[in-house]
LUMVEX-721166 format. One record per residue (C-alpha): x, y, z. Coordinates in steps of 0.001 Angstrom, whole numbers, plus 500000, padded with zeros to 6 digits. Layout:
LUMVEX-721166
XYZ
...
end
This chain:
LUMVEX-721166
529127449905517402
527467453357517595
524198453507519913
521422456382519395
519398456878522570
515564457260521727
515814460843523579
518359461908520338
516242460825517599
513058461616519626
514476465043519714
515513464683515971
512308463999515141
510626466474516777
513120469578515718
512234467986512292
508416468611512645
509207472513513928
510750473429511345
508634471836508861
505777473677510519
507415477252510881
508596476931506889
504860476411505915
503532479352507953
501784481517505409
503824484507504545
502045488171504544
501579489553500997
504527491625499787
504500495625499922
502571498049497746
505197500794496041
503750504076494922
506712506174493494
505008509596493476
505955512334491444
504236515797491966
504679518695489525
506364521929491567
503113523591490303
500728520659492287
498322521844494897
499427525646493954
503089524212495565
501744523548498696
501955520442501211
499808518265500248
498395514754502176
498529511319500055
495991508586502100
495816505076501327
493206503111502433
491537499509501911
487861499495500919
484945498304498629
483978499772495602
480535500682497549
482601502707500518
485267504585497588
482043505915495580
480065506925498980
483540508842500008
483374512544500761
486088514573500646
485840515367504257
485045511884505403
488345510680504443
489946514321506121
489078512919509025
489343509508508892
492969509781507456
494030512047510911
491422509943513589
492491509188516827
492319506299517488
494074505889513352
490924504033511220
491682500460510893
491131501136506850
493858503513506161
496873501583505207
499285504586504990
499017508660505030
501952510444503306
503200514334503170
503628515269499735
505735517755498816
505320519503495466
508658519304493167
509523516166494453
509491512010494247
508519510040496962
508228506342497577
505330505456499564
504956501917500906
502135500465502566
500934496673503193
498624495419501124
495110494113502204
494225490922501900
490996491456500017
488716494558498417
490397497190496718
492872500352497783
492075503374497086
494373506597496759
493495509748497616
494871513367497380
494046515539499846
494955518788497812
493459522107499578
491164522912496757
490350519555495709
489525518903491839
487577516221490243
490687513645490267
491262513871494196
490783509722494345
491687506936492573
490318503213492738
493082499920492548
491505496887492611
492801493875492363
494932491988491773
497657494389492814
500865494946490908
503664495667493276
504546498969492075
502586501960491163
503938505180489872
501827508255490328
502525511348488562
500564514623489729
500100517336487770
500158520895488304
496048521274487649
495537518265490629
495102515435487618
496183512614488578
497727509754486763
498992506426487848
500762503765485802
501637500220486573
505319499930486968
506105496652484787
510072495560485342
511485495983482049
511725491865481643
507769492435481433
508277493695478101
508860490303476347
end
């Protein structure tokens, strides 16, 4: 006959309950994509900055220009801004950034003669991917990126 000593199954039992409890740990929200694609001719073919930053709708229309200049290059970095990119004009980039748990993202371009298209609002709820095409006169156009399975 095979004995169990309490201290095995008490030790069972308990490696049981860990692992139950580390499986149901919430998990973060996945990764925002933007797949950015700027015209050669974008921001006259100069570097160019691409900020991303959680806010409210309230904050994104009460943004200056220069408000987010400095916020996106602070010291200490602003708790809002989830990412700041170097775009280069004539190329694609994928820009990745995690995604807030609530309010909206907005994207903005920090071109050095900024146009009227120089920020964008996402609210949500987020899709995963975003592609963002710039144009050569600073519009700015972004698409959900739907897998192609999406289509049926």
């Amino acid at each position: 006959m095979i004995s169990i000593s309490p201290w095995k199954t008490i030790l069972s039992l308990l490696m049981s309950v860990l692992l139950a409890a580390c499986s149901s740990a919430p998990k973060p929200p996945p990764m925002l994509t933007f797949d950015v694609r700027a015209n050669i001719q974008t921001n006259n073919g100069g570097l160019f900055y691409f900020v991303v930053r959680s806010v409210n709708e309230k904050q994104f229309m009460l943004d200056s220009y220069q408000d987010i200049a400095d916020k996106a290059f602070s010291s200490p970095p602003d708790p809002g801004v989830l990412g700041v990119f170097s775009i280069v004009p004539g190329t694609k980039q994928e820009c990745a950034v995690s995604q807030p748990a609530q309010g909206s993202v907005a994207l903005y371009f920090l071109y050095t003669q900024p146009g009227s298209q120089w920020k964008k609002l996402l609210s949500m709820p987020f899709d995963l991917k975003y592609r963002v095409n710039l144009k050569a006169n600073s519009q700015v156009e972004v698409l959900e990126h739907k897998p192609w399975y999406s289509w049926f």
